[in-house]
Residue frames as qw, qx, qy, qz and C-alpha x, y, z in Angstrom:
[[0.129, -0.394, -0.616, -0.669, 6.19, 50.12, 14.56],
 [0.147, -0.291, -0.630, 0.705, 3.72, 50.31, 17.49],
 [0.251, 0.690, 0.503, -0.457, 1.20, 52.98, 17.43],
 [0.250, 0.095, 0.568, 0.778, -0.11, 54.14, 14.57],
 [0.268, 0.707, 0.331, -0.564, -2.38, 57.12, 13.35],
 [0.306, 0.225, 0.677, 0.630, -3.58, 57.54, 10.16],
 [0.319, 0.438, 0.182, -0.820, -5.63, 61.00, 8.41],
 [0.295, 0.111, -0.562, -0.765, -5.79, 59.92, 5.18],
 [0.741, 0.190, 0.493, -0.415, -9.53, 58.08, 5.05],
 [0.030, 0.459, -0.856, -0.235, -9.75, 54.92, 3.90],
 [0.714, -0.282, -0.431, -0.475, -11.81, 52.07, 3.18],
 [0.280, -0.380, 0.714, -0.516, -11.99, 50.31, 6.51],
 [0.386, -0.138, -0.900, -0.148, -12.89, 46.55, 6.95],
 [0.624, -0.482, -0.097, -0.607, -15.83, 46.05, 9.41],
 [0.309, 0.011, -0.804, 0.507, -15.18, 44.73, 13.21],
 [0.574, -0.474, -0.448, -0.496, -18.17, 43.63, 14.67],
 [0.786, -0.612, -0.091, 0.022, -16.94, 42.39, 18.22],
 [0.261, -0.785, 0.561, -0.032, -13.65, 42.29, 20.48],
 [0.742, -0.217, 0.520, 0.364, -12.55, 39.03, 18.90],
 [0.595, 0.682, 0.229, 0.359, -12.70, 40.23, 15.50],
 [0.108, 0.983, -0.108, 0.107, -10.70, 43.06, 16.64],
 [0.399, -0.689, 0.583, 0.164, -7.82, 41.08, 18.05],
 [0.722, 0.235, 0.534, 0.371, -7.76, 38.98, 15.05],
 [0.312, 0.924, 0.084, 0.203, -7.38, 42.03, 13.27],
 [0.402, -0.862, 0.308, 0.018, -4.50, 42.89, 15.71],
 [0.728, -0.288, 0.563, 0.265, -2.76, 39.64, 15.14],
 [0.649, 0.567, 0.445, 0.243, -3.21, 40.41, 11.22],
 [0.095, 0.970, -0.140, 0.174, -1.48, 44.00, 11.63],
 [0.507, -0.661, 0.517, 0.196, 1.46, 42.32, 13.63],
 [0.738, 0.029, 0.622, 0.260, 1.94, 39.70, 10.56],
 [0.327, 0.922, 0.185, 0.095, 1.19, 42.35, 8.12],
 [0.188, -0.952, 0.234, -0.067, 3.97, 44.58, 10.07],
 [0.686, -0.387, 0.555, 0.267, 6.58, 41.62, 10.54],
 [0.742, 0.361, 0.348, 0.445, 6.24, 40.59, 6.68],
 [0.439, 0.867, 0.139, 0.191, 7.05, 44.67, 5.94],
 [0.274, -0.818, 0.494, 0.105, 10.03, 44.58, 8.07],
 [0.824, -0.042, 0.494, 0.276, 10.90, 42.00, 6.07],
 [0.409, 0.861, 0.303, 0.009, 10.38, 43.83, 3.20],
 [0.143, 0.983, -0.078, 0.085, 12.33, 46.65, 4.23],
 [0.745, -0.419, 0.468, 0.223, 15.20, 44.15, 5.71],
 [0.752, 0.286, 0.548, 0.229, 15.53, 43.14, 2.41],
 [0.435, 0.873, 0.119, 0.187, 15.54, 46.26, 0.70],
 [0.063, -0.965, 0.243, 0.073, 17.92, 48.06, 2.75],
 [0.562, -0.373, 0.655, 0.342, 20.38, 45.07, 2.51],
 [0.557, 0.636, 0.324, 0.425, 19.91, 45.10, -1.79],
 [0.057, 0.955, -0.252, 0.144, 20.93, 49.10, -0.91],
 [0.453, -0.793, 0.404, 0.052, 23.54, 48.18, 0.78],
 [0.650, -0.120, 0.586, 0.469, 25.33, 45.27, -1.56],
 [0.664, 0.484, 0.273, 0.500, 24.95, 47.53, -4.50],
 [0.029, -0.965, 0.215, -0.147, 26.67, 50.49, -2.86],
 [0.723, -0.481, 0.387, 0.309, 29.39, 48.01, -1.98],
 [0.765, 0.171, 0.414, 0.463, 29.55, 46.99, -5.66],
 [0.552, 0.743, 0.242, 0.289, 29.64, 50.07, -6.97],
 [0.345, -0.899, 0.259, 0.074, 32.15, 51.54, -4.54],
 [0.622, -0.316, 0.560, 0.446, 34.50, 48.73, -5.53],
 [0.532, 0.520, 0.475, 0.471, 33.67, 49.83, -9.36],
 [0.128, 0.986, -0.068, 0.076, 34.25, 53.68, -8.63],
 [0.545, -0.782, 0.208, 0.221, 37.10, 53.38, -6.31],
 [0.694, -0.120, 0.298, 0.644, 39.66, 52.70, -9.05],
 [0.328, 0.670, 0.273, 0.608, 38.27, 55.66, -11.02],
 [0.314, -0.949, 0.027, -0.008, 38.77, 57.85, -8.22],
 [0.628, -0.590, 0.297, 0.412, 41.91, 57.23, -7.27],
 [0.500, 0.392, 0.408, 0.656, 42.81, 57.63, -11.22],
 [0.148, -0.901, -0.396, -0.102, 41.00, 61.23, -10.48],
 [0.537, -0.820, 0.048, 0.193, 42.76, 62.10, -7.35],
 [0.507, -0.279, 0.413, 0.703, 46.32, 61.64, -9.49],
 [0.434, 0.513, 0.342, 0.657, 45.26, 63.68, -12.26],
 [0.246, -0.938, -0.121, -0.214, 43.95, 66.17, -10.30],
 [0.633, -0.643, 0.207, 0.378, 47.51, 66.09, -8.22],
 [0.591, -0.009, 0.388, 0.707, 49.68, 66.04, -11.47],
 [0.143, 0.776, 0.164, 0.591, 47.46, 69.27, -13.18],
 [0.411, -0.893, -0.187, -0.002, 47.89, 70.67, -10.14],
 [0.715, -0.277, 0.285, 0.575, 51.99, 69.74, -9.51],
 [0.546, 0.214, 0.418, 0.693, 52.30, 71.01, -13.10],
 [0.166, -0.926, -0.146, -0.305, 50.30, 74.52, -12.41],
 [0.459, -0.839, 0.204, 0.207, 52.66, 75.11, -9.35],
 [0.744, 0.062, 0.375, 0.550, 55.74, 73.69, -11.33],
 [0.516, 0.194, 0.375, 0.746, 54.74, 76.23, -13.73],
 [0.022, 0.873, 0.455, -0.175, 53.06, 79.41, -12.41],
 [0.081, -0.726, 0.133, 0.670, 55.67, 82.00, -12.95],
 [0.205, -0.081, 0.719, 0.659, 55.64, 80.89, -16.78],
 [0.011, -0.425, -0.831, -0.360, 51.99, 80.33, -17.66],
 [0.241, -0.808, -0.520, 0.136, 50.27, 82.59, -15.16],
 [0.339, -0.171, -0.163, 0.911, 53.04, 85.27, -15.08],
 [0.072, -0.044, -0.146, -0.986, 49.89, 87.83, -17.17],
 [0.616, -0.250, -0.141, -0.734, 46.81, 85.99, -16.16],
 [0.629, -0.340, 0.565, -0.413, 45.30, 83.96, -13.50],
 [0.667, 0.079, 0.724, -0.156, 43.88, 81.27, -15.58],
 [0.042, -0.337, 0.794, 0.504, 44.30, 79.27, -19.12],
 [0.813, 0.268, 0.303, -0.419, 41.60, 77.77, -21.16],
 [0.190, -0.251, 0.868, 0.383, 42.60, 74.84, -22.98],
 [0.477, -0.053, -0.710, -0.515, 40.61, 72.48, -25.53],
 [0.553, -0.328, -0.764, 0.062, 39.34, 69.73, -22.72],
 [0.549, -0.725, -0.396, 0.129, 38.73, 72.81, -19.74],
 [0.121, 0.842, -0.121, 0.512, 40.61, 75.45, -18.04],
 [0.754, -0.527, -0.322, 0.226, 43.39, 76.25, -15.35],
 [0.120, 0.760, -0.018, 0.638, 44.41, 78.66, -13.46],
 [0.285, -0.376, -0.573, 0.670, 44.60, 80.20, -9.81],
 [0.411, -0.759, -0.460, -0.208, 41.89, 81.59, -7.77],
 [0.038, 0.411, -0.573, 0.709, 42.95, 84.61, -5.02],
 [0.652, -0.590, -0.408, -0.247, 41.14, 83.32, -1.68],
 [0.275, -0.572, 0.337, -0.695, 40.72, 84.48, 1.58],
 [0.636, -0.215, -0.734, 0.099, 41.16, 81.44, 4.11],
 [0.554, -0.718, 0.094, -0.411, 40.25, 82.31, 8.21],
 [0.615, -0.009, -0.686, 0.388, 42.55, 80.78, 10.67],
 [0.511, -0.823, -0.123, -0.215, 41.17, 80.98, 14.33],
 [0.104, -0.806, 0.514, -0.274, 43.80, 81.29, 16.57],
 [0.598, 0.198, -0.751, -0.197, 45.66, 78.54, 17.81],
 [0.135, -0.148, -0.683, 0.702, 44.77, 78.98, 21.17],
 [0.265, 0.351, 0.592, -0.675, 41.04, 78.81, 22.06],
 [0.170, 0.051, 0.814, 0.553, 40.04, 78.26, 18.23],
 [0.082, -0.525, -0.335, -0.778, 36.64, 79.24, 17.00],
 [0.413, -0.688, -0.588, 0.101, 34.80, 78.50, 20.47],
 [0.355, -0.535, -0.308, 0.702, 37.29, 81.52, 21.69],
 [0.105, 0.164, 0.447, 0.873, 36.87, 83.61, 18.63],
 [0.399, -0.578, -0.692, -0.168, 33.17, 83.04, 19.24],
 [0.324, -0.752, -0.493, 0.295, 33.33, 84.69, 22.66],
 [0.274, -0.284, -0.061, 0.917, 35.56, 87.69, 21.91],
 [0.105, -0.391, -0.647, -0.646, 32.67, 88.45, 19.16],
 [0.452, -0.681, -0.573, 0.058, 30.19, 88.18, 22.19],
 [0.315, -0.579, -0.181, 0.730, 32.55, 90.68, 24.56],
 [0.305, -0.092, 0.321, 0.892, 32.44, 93.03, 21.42],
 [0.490, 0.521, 0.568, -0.407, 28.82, 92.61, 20.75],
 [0.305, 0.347, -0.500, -0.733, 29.42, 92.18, 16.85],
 [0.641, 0.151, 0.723, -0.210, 26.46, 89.82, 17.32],
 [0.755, 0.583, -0.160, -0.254, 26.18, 90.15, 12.81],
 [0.439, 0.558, -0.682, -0.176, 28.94, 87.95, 12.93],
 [0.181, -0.178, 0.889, -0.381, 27.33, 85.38, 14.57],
 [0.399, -0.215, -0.741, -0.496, 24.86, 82.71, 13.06],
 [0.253, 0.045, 0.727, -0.636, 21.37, 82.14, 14.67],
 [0.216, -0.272, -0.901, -0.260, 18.84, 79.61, 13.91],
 [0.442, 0.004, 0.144, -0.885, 15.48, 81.31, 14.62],
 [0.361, -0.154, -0.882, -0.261, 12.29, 78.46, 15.12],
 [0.677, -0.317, 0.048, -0.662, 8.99, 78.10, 16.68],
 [0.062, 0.239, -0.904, 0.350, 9.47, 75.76, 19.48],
 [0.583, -0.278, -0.548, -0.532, 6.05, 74.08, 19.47],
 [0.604, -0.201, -0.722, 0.271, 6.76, 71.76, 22.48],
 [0.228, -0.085, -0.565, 0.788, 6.77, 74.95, 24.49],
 [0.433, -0.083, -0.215, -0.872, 3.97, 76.73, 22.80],
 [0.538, -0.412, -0.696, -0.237, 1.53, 73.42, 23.56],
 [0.469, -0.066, -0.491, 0.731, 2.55, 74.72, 27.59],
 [0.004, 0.157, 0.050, 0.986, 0.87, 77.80, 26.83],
 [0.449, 0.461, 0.581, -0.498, -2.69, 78.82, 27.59],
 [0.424, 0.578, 0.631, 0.296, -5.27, 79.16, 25.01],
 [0.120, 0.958, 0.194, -0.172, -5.10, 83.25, 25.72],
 [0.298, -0.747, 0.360, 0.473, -1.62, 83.19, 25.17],
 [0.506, -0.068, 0.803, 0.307, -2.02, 81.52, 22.22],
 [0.328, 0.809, 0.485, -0.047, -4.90, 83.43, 21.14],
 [0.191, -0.776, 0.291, 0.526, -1.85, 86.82, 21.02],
 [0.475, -0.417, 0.670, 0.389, -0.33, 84.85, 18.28],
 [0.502, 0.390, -0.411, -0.654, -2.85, 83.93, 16.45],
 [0.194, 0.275, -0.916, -0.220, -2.68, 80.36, 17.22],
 [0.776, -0.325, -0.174, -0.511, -6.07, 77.87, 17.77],
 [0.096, 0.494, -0.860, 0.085, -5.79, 75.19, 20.00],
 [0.858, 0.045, -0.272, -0.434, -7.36, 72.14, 19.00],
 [0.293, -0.371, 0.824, -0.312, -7.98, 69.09, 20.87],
 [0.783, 0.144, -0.313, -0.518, -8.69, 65.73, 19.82],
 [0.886, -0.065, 0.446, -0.111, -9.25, 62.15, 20.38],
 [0.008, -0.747, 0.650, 0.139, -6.22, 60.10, 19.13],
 [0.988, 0.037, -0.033, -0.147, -6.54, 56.50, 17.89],
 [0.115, 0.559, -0.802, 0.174, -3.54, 53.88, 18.62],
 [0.965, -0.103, -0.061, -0.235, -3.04, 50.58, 19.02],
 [0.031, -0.733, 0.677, 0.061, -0.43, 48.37, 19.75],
 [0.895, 0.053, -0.417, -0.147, 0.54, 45.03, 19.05],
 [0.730, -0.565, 0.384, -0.013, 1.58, 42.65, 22.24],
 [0.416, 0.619, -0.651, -0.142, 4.89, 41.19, 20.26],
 [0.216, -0.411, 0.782, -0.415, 5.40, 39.22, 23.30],
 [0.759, 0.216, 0.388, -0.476, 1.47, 37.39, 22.65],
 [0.670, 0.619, -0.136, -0.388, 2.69, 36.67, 18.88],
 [0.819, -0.109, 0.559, 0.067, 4.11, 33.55, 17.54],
 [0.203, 0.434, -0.526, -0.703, 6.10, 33.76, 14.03],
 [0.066, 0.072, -0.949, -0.301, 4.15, 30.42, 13.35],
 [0.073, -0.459, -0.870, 0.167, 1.22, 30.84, 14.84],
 [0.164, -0.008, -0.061, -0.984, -0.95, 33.88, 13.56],
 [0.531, 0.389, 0.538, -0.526, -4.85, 34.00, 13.93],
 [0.276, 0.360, 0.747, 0.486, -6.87, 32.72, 10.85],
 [0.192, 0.465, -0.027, -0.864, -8.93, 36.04, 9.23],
 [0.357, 0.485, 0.798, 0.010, -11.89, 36.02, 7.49],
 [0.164, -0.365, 0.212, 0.891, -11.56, 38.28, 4.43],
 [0.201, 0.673, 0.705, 0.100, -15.03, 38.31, 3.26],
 [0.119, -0.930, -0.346, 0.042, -15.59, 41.59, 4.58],
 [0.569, -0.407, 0.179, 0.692, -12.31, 42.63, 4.30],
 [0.620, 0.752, 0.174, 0.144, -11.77, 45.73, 1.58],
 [0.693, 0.335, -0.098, 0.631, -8.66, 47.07, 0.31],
 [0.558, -0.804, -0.193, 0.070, -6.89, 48.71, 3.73],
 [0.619, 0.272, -0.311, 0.668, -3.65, 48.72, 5.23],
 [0.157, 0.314, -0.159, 0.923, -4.17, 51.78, 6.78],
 [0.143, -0.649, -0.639, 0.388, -6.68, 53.08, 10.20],
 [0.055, 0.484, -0.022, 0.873, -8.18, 56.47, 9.93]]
C-alpha cells in the first residue's frame, strides 16, 4: 500500500499537531491491514468458488468435447454423402457443414521470427503489425519548448504521500484515536 495520493476532495478530519498526525498514521496502517484482510478474504472466496465450479463444469465439458468429436467423426465419416452439393446442413437443433479456410504455415526452418525478417529485406512493411503510443516517460525528458511544438503544458505540482513505518507497528498494539473530530474519510486529498 504505501504512498498514497488522492484528487477526489473529501471531508478531511482535523490534525492539529505532529502527534495527532502519527496517530492518524498508526490508524491508516490498521485501517490498511484490516483491508488486506478484506481483500485476503475475498480473493480466497474467488478462488474456492472457481474451484467449485470447475469441478461442476468439468464433467459437462468433457461431455462437450465428445459430442463435438462424434458430430465431427460423423461429418468426416460422411462428407462425400451429405456435403457431396453443399457445404453445410441445417438440422432442427443447429447446423453442419464445412468451412473452406486458408491456414499459414511459416516455414519449418526459422518460423515466423524468419518470415518476419524476409518481410523486412522486402520492405512489405503492410504486412507487419505496429503498435503506435505516446511514450510519456520520454516526453516528461523534454523541455517545456519542445513540448510547447506539440501542444503539450507542463504542469508541476506538489505531491502529498505518506508512508506507514510497518516495522514501528504492532498487530496488537495500535494507537488509541479520538474520533470526535473525526468525519467520514478514508481517503487524503
Amino acid at each position: 500500500m504505501g504512498s498514497q495520493n488522492r484528487s477526489k476532495s473529501v471531508d478531511a478530519i482535523v490534525i492539529k499537531d505532529l502527534r495527532d498526525a502519527n496517530r492518524v498514521l498508526g490508524e491508516i496502517a490498521q485501517l490498511q491491514r484490516s483491508l488486506d484482510a478484506i481483500e485476503m478474504d475475498r480473493q480466497e472466496s474467488i478462488a474456492r468458488i472457481k474451484r467449485s465450479s470447475e469441478a461442476f463444469a468439468a464433467p459437462r465439458r468433457a461431455r462437450l468435447e465428445a459430442l463435438v468429436a462424434g458430430l465431427s467423426l460423423f461429418a468426416l465419416e460422411n462428407k462425400a454423402i451429405l456435403f457431396a452439393k453443399r457445404r453445410g446442413l441445417d438440422l432442427t437443433f443447429g447446423a453442419l457443414g464445412f468451412r473452406r479456410v486458408r491456414a499459414l504455415r511459416p516455414p519449418v526452418r526459422g518460423g515466423w521470427a524468419g518470415v518476419l525478417q524476409k518481410i523486412k529485406e522486402l520492405g512489405a512493411t503492410e504486412a507487419i503489425r505496429v503498435r503506435e503510443d505516446v511514450n510519456r516517460a520520454v516526453l516528461r525528458g523534454w523541455s517545456v519548448r519542445r513540448l510547447a511544438q506539440l501542444g503539450i503544458e507542463s504542469v508541476r505540482s506538489d505531491l502529498f504521500w505518506y508512508d506507514v513505518k510497518w516495522d514501528n507497528m504492532s498487530q496488537n498494539v495500535m494507537p488509541t484515536t479520538d474520533h470526535s473530530e473525526t468525519t467520514q474519510s478514508g481517503e487524503v486529498s
